[in-house]
C-alpha positions, 0 to 999 in steps of 0.5 A, spaced: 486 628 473 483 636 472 481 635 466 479 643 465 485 645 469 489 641 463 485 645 458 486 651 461 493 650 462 494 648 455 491 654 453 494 660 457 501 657 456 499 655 448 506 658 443 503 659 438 501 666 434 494 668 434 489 673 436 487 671 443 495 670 445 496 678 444 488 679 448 492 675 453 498 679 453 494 685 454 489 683 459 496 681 463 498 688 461 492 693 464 492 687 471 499 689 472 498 696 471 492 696 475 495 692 481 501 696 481 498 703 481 493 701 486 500 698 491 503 705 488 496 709 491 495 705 498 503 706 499 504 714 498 497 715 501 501 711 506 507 715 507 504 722 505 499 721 511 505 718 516 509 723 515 505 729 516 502 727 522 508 725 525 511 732 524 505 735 528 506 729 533 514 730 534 513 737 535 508 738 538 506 731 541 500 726 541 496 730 547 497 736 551 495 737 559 494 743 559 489 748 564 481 747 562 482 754 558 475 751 553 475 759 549 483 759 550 485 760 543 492 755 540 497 761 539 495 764 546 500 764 552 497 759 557 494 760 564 499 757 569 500 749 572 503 747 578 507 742 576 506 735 578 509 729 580 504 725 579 502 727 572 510 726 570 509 719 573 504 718 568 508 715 563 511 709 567 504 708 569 500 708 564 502 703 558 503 706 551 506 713 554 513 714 552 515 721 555 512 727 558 515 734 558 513 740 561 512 747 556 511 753 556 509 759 551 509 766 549 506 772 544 512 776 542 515 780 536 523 779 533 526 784 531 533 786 527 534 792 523 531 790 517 525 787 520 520 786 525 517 779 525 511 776 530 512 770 533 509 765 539 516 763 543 515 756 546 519 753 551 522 748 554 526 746 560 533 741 561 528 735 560 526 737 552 528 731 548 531 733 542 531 728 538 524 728 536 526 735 532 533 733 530 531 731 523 528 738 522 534 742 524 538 745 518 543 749 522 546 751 527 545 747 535 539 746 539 540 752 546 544 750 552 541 749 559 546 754 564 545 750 571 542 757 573 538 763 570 535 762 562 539 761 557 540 767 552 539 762 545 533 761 541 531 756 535 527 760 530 524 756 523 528 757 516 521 762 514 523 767 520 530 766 519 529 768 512 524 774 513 529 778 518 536 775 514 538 771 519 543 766 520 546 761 526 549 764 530 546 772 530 543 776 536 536 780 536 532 783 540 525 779 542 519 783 545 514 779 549 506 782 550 505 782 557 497 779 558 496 785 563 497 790 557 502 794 559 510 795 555 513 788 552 519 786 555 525 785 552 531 781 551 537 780 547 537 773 545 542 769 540 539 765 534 544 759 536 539 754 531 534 754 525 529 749 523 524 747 518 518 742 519 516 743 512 508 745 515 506 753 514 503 754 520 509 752 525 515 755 521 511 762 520 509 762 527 514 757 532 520 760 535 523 755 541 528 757 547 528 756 555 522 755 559 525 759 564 525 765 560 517 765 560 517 764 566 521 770 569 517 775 563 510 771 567 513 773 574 512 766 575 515 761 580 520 756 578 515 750 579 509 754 575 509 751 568 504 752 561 502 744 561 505 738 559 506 734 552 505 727 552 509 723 548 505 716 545 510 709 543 504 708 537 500 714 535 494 709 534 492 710 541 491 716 541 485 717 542 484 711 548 490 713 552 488 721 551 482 718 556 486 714 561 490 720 561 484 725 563 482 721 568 488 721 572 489 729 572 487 734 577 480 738 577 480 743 573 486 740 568 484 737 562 487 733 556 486 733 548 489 730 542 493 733 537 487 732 532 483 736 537 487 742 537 489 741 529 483 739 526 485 742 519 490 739 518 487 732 520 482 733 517 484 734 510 489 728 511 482 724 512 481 727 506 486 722 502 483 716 504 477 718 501 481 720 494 484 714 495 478 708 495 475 712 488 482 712 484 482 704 487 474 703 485 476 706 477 483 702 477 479 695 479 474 697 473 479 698 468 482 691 470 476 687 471 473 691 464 480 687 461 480 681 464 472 681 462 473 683 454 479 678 453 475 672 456 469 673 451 475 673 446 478 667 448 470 664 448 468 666 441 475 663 439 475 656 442 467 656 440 470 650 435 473 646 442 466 648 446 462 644 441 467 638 441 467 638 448 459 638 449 460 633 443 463 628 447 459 629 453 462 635 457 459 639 461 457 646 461 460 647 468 466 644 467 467 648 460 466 654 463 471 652 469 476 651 464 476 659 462 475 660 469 481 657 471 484 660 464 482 667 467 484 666 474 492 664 471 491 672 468 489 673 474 494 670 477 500 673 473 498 680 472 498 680 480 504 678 480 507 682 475 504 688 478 506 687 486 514 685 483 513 693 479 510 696 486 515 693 490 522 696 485 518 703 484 517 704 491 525 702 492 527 707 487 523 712 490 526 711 497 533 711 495 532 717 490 526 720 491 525 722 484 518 725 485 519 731 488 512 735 491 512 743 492 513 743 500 510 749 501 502 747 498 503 738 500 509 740 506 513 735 504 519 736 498 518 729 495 513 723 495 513 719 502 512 711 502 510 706 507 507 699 506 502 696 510 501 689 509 495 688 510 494 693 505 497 689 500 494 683 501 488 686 500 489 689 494 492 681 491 486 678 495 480 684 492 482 683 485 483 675 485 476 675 488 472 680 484 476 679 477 473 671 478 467 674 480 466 677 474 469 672 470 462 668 472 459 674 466 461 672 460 463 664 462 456 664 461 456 664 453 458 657 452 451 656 455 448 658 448 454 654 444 450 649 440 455 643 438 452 642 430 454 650 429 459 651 434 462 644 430 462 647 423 464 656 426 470 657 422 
């Protein structure tokens, strides 16, 4: 039998009213809040992390081919590539690869009879996987692919559409700027749909339409194309499959991540994880500051029991064992506890999405969550772990507990 085990039990599931058992509450109490708030914190960085980058992957891919243009700015068109059977073939060859499809883009201005309004017009060919963007499109359909010619529609952001009092279905006209500096082009096109990613710096600049109509502004031939998105099955590969890629490319092409193109936005998601790891340090603070406290108080209050068991000949080691264990049942308890209020405010928040977020300022309209078990676990593990550690501190008192006097506190 485990004497200290029984002892400890006795003690954590003891009925009776006292002081020490409302310590305890309380200690279960700020274990629970501390726990759940830190699955709360790892869960919503989580999903606030996930989402963004996965609207900047699904409209503009994981890696880009382009031409190797190192002065080329982001929003400039590009210079032209043939198009290449074998770089298309990539995404059966090399593992990781979900799809590539070819693209092409082109400075130009929109105009209504209210307003003008400046605009990179991206295209794309019959091949432009729709699917990836459905979920950003708020109105309206996708362009039309004709056999021959280009198609005459054009997808502009929910901010466009706003600024020039557009809707689904309007016409306009769009002026392109010609490299060579001489008169913009213009076409009549028809707004056939209308998007909105949430993220500032595509909805007020990306408008999206046939690839052949840059095509034909660039006098370019029909197999002349502005590069290729790749499209990876787990974006955490990102970095090993942009290597893989490059080494396959003709001379002079060149290949680079998403994150190398946006290292803003990138870098200011990686400011999460550091936010993130101080507000964790602070609440693993608070519960092992609590856990601390009650233990000294459950010492103190059994002075009288400490002083009997060494009387009868107990060790100091299996005494203090006995409020170890009493503190790893806290412990135990307020993990629980806390992983069971996580785990029901993360539900409620998928189903309803009670926390709402200025999406102009965080590019969301509501908090994103998404669990990684690891993540959870570590938390469980980290806290079970450090608590006892710590734990170790005041179990020390009954060190210097004399049996005569501890016999006689009252």
């Amino acid at each position: 039998m485990n004497l200290p085990r029984f002892i400890a039990t006795r003690i954590a599931f003891n009925r009776q009213k006292s002081f020490s058992r409302f310590i305890i509450r309380l200690a279960i109490a700020a274990t629970t809040i501390s726990v759940a708030a830190m699955i709360l914190a790892l869960s919503f960085t989580a999903g606030f992390q996930y989402t963004i980058a996965n609207k900047i992957f699904q409209f503009w891919g994981h890696i880009r081919v382009q031409h190797f243009e190192p002065d080329r700015l982001n929003v400039s068109g590009e210079t032209p590539i043939n198009r290449s059977d074998s770089v298309e073939n990539l995404a059966h060859q090399i593992k990781g690869i979900d799809k590539i499809q070819a693209f092409a883009t082109k400075n130009a201005i929109l105009k209504t009879s209210e307003s003008i309004e400046g605009i990179l017009f991206k295209g794309y060919d019959k091949n432009f996987d729709t699917s990836r963007l459905t979920p950003f499109l708020k109105a309206g359909r996708w362009m039309n692919f004709p056999d021959s010619g280009y198609s005459n529609d054009i997808v502009v952001s929910a901010y466009t559409a706003n600024q020039l009092s557009l809707k689904a279905g309007d016409d306009l006209l769009i002026y392109f700027i010609q490299d060579d500096g001489s008169a913009p082009r213009v076409r009549k096109l028809k707004v056939s749909g209308i998007y909105k990613t949430g993220i500032e710096e595509f909805d007020k600049l990306i408008a999206i339409g046939d690839i052949r109509l840059v095509q034909r502004l660039n006098d370019w031939p029909a197999n002349y194309i502005g590069g290729y998105e790749v499209f990876l099955h787990d974006y955490k590969q990102i970095d090993s499959l942009n290597e893989k890629i490059f080494t396959d490319l003709p001379m002079m092409w060149n290949s680079r991540s998403i994150k190398e193109i946006n290292p803003n936005i990138f870098d200011w998601l990686g400011l999460q994880d550091r936010t993130i790891i101080i507000t964790i340090i602070i609440l693993i603070i608070v519960a092992v500051l609590n856990l601390v406290t009650c233990l000294i108080i459950l010492v103190l209050e059994r002075t009288r029991m400490v002083g009997v068991l060494k009387a009868l000949g107990a060790y100091n080691k299996d005494i203090r064992k006995i409020f170890l264990y009493h503190g790893a049942v806290i412990t135990l308890a307020g993990i629980v506890l806390g992983n069971l209020l996580a785990f029901i405010l993360i539900a409620i928040q998928k189903k309803w999405g009670v926390l709402k977020l200025p999406e102009d300022m965080y590019y969301i309209d509501k908090a994103e969550v998404q669990i990684i078990p690891w993540h959870i676990l570590a938390v469980n593990i980290g806290t079970f772990i450090i608590c006892l550690l710590v734990l170790l501190i005041p179990s020390l008192i009954i060190k210097k507990v004399q049996p005569v006097k501890a016999i006689s506190f009252s």
